[in-house]
Backbone as a ProteinNet text record, in pm:
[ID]
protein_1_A
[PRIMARY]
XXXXXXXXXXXXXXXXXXXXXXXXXXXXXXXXXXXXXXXXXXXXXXXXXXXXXXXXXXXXXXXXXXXXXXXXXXXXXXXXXXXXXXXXXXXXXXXXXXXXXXXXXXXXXXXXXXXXXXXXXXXXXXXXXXXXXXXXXXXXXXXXXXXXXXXXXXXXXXXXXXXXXXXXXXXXXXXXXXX
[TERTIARY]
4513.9	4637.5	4700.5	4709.8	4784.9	4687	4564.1	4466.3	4488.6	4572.3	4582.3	4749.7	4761.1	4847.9	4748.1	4629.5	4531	4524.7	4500.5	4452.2	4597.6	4704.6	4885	4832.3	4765.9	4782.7	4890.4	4910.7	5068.3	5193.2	5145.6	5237.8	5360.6	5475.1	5588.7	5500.8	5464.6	5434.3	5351.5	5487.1	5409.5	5396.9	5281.4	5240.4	5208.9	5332.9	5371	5312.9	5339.8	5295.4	5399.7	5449.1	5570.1	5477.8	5472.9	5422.4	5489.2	5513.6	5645.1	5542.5	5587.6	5531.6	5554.7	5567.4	5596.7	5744.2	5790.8	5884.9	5961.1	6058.9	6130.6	6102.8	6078.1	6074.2	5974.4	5879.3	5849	5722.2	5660.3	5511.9	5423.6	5409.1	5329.9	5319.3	5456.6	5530.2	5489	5490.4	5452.9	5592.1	5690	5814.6	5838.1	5863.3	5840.9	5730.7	5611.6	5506.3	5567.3	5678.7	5699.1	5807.4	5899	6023.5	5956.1	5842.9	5805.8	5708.1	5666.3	5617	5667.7	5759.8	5868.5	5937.9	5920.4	5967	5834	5725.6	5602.3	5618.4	5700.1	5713.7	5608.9	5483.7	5392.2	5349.6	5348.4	5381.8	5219.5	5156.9	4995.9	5080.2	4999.9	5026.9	4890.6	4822.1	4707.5	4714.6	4784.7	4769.3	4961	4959.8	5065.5	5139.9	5038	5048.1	5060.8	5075.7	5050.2	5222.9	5230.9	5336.2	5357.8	5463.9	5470	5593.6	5592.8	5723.7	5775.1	5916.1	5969	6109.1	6056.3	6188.9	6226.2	6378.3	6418	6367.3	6376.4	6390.1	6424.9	6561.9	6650	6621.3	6589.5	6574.9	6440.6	6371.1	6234.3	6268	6322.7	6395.4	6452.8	6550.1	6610.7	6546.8	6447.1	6339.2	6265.8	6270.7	6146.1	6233.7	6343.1	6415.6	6444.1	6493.2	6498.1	6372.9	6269.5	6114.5	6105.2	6169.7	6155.9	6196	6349.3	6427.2	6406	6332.2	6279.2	6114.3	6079	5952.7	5897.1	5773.2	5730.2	5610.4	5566.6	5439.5	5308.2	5260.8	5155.5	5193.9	5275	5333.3	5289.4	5307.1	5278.2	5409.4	5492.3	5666.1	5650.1	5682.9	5689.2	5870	5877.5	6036.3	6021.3	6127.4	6152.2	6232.9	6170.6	6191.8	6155.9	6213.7	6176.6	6073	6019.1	5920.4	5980.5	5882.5	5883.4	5770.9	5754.9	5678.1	5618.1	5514.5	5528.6	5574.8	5595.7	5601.7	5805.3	5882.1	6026.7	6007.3	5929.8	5957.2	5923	5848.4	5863.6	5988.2	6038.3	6179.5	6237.5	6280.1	6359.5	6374.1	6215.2	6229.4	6253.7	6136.6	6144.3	6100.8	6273.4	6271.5	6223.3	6187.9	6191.6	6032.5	5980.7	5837.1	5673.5	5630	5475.9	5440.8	5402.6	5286.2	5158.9	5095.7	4917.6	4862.2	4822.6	4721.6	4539.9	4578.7	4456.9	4342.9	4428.4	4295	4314	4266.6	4291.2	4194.3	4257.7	4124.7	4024.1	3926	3850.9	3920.2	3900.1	4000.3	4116.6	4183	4298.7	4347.6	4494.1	4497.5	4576.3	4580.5	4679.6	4830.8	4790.9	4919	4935.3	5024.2	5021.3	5014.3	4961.4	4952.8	5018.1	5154.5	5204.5	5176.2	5134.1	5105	5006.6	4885.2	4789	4741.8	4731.4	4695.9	4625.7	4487.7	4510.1	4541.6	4616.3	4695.5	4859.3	4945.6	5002.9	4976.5	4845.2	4866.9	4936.8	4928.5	4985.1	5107.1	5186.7	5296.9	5379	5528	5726.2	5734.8	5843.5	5943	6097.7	6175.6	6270.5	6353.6	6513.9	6570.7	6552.1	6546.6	6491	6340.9	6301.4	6150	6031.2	5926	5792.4	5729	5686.7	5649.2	5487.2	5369	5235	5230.4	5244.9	5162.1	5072.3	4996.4	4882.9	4855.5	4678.5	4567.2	4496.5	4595.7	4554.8	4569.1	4442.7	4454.1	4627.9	4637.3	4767.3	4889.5	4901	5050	5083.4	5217	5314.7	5297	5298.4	5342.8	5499.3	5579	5733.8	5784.3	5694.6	5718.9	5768.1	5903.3	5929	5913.1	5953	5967.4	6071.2	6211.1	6300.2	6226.1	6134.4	6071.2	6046.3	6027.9	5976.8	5860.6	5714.1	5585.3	5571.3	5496.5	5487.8	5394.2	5399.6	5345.2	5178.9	5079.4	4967.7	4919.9	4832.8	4859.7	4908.5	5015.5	5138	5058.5	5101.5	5048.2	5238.6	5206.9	5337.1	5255.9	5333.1	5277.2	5331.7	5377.5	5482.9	5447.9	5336.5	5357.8	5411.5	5406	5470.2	5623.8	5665.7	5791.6	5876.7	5985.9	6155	6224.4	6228.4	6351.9	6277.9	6326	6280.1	6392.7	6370.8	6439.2	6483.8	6579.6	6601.8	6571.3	6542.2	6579.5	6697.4	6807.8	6922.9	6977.6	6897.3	6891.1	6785.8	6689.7	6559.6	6666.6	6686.6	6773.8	6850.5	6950.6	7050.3	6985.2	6872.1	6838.7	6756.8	6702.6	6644.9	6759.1	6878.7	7011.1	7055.4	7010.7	7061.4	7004	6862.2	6785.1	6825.6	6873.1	6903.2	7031.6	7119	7283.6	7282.8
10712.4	10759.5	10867.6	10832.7	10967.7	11078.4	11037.5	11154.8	11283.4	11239.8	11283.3	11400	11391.5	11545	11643.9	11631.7	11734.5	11788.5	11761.8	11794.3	11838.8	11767.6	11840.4	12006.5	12061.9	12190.6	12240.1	12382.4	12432.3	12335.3	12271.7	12163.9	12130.2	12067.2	12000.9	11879.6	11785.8	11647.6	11605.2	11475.2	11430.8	11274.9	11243.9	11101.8	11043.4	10920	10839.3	10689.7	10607.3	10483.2	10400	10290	10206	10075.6	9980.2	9837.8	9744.8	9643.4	9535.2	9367.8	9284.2	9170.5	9085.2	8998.6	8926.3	8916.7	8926.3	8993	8782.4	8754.8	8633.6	8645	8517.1	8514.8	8546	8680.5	8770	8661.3	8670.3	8621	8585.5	8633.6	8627.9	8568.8	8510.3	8456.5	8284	8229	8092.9	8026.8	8102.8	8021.4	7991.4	8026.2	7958.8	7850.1	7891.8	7739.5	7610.4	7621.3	7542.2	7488.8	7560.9	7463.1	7416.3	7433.8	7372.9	7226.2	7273.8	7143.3	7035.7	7080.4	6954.2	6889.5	6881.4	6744.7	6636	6695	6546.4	6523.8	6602.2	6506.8	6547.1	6656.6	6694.5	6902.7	6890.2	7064.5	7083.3	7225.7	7217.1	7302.6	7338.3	7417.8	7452.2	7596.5	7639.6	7581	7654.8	7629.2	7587.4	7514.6	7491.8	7641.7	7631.2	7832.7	7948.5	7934.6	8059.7	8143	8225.9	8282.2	8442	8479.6	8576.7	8705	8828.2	8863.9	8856.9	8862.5	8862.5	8935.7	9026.6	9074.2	9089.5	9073.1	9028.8	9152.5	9152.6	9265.8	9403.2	9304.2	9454.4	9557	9458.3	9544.3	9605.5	9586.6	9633.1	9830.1	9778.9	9866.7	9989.1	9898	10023.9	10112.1	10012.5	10073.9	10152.1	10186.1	10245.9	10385.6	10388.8	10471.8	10576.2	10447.4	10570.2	10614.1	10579.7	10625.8	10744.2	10766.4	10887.1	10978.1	11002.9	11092.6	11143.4	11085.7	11111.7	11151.5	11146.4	11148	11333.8	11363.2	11451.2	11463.1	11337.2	11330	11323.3	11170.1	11133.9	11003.6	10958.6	10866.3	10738.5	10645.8	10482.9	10454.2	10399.1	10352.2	10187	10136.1	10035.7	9924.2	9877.2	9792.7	9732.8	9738.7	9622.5	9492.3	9350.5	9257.6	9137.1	9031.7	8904.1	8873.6	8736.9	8674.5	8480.7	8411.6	8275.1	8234.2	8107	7981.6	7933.3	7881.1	7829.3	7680.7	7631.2	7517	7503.6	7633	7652.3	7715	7782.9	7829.9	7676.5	7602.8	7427.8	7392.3	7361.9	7288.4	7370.8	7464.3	7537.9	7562.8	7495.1	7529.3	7356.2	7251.4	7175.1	7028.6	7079.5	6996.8	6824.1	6751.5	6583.8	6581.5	6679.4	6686.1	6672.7	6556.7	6543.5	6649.6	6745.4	6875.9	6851.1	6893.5	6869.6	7005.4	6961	7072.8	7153.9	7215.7	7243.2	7336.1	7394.8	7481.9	7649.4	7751	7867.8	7926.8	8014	8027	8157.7	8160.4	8275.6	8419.2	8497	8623.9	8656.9	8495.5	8476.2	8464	8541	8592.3	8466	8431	8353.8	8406.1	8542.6	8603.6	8744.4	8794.8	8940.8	9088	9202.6	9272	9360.2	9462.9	9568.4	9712.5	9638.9	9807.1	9732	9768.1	9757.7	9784.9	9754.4	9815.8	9967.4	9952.4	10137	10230.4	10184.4	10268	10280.7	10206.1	10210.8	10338.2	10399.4	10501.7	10634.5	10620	10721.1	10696.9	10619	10522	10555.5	10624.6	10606.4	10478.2	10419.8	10385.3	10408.4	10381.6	10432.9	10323.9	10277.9	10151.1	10034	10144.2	10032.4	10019.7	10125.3	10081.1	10158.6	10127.6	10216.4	10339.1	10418.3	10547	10550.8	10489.7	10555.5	10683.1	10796.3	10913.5	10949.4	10995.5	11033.3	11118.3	11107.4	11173.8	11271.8	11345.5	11490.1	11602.2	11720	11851.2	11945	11866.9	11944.6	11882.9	11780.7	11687.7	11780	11794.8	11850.9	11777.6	11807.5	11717.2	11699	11790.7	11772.7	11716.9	11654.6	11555	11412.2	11347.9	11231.4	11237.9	11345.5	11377.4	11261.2	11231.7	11127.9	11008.8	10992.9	10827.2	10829.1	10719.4	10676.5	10618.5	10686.3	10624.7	10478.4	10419.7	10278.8	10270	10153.8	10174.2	10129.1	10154.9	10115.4	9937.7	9918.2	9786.8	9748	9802.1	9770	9705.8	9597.3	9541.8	9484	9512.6	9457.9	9380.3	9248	9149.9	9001.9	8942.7	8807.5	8727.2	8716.6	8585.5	8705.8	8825.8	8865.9	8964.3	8923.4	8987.1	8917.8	9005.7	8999.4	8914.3	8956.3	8858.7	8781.3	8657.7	8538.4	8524.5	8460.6	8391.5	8269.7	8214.4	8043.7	7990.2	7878.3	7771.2	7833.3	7813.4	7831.3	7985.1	8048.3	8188.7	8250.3	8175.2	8141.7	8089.1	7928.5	7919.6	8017	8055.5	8150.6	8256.9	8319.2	8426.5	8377.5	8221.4	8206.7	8107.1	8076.6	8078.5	8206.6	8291.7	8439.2	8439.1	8443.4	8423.2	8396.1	8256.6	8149.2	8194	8283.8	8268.2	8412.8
-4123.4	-4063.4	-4150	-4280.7	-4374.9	-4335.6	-4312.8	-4331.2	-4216.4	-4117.5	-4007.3	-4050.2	-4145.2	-4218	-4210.8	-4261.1	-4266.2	-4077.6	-3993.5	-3912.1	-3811.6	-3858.1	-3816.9	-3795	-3894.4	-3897.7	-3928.1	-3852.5	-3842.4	-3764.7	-3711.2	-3635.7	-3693.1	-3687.8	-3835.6	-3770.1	-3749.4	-3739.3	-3813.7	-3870.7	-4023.5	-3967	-4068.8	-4018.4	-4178.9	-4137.1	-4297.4	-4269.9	-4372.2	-4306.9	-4374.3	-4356.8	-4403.8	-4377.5	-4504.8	-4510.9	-4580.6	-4564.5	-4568	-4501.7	-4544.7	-4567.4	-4409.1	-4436.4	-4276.9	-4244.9	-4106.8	-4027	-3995.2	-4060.2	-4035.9	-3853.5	-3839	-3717.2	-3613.2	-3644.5	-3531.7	-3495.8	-3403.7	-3332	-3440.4	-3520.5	-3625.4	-3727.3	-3730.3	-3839	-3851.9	-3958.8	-3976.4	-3919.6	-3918.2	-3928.9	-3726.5	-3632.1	-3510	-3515.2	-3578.3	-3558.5	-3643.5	-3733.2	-3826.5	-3781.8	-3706	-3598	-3499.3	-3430.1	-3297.5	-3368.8	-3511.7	-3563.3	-3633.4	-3692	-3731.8	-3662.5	-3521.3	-3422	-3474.5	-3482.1	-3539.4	-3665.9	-3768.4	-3879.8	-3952.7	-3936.9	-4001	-4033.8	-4147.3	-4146.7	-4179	-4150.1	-4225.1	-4317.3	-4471.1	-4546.4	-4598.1	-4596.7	-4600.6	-4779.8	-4906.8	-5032.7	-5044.8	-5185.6	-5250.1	-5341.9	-5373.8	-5430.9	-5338.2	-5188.4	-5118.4	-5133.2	-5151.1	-5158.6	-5033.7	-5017.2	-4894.3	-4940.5	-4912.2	-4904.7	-4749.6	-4739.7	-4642.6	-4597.8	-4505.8	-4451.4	-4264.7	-4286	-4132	-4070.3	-3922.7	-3825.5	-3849	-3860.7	-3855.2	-3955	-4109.6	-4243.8	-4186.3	-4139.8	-4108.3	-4015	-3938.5	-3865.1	-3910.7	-3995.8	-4067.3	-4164.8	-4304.7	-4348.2	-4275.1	-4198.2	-4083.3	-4038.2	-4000.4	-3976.3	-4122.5	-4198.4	-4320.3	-4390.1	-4358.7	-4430.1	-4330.2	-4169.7	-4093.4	-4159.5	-4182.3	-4233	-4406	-4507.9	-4613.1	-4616.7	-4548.2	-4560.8	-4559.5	-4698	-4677	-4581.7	-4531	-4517.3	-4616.4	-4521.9	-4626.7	-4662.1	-4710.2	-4794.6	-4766	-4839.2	-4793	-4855.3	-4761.8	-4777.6	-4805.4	-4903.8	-4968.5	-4987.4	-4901.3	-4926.7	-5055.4	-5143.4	-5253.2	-5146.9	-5109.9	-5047.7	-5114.5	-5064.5	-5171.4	-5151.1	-5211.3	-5220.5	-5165.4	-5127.5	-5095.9	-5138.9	-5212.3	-5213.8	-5016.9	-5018.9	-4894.1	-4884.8	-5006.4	-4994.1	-5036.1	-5046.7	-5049.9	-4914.2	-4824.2	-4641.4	-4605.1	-4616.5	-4497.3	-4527	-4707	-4707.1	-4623.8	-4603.5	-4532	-4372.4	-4349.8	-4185.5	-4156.2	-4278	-4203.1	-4306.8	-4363.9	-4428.7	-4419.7	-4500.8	-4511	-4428.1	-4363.2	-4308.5	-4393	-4380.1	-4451.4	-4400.4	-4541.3	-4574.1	-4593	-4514.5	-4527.4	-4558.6	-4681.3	-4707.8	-4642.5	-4546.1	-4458.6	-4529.8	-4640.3	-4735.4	-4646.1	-4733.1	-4713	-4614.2	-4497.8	-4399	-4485.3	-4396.3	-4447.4	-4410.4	-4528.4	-4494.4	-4554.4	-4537.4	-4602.7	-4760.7	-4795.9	-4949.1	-4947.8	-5129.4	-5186.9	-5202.5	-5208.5	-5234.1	-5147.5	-5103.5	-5062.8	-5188.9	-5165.6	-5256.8	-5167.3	-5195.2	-5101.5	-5190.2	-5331.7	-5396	-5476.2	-5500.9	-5553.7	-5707.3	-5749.8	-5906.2	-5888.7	-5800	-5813.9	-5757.5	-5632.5	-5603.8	-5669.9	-5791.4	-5880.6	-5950.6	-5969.3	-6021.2	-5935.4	-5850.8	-5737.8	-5688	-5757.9	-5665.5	-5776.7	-5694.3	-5826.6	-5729.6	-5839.4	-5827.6	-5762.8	-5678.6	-5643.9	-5643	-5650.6	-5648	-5547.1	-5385.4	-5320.9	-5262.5	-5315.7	-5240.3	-5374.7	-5321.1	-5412.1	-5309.9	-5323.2	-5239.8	-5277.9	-5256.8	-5266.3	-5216	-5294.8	-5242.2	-5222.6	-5167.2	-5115.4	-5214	-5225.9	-5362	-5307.4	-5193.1	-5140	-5215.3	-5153.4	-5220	-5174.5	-5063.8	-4981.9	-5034.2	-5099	-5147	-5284.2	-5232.6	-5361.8	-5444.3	-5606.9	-5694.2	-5717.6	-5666.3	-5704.8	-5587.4	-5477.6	-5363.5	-5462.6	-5444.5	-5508.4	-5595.2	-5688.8	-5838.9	-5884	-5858.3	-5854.7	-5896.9	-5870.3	-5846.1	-5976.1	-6049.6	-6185.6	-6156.2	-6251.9	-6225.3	-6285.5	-6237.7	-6248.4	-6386.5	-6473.6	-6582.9	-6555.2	-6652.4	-6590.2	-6564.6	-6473.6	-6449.5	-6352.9	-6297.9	-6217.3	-6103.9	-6034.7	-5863.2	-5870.9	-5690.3	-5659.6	-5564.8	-5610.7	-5516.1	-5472.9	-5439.8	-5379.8	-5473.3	-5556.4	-5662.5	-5793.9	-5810	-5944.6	-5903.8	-5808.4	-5760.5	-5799.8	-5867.1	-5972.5	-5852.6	-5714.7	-5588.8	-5504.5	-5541.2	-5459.3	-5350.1	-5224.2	-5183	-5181.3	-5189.8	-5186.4	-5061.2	-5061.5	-4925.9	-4846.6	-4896.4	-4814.5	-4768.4	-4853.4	-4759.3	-4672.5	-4673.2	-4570.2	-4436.7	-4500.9	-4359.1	-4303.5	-4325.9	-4296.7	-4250.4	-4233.8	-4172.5	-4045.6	-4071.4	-3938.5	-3868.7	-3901	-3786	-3763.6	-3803.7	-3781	-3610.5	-3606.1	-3554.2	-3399	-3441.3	-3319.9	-3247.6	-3319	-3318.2	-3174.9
[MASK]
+++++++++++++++++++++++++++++++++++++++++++++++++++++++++++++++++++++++++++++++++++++++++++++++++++++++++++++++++++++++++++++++++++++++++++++++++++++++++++++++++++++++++++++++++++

């Protein structure tokens, strides 16, 4: 998809990409299967260790809107968003519920990675988000000059992320939800 700047031509149409962890709530989300399963009193939990970032809708939304209006093209748009335990998302959806451990499917990560160790080398820093730039012949280097480069090493990822969420602000966004 970034690759598709090259072929824009003279065109202005830039094509960015914005990636962000699982969406509270949406279809996809563990959290509807986990209220429709705590009427039986039994939650599955793939690992005890699985961890997620998570952000609502709307933040999704708005991230998305403002990655339009900044963007040089090219970019991989990165939210700074919390992190959860899966075993702090059941207390929260469903609570006092026996957790069964079903084991990790095939495919499936222990943890999410939203910036990678080598793509870290290509990636600032900004307060609220990380910017992967693209390792094109056509990308400015004084594109996201602002950003502070990440030191080497760097992965951003839901088990080594600085903002967790609690239980009780898990809840509160999925009565957001309901309300």
């Amino acid at each position: 998809f970034i690759a598709a700047n090259v072929y824009s031509g003279s065109h202005r149409t830039k094509f960015s990409v914005v990636r962000y962890g699982n969406v509270v709530g949406s279809r996809g989300s563990v959290i509807p299967l986990f209220l429709k399963l705590r009427e039986s009193g039994r939650i599955p939990i793939t690992d005890r260790r699985m961890t997620r970032f998570w952000i609502t809708l709307e933040q999704g939304v708005r991230f998305v809107y403002h990655c339009l209006e900044v963007t040089h093209g090219g970019e991989v748009f990165v939210p700074k968003i919390p992190s959860m335990n899966i075993l702090d998302l059941a207390d929260a959806i469903a609570s006092g519920c026996q957790m069964e451990v079903t084991g990790i499917r095939p495919g499936e990560k222990l943890h999410e990675v939203l910036v990678s160790v080598d793509e870290a080398r290509n990636t600032v820093e900004l307060p609220d988000m990380y910017v992967i730039r693209p390792a094109h012949h056509w990308w400015r280097l004084e594109n996201w000059s602002e950003g502070k480069p990440l030191p080497d090493g760097f992965a951003y990822t839901s088990s080594n992320n600085v903002e967790w969420l609690s239980v009780e602000q898990l809840r509160r966004m999925v009565a957001d939800l309901r309300a």
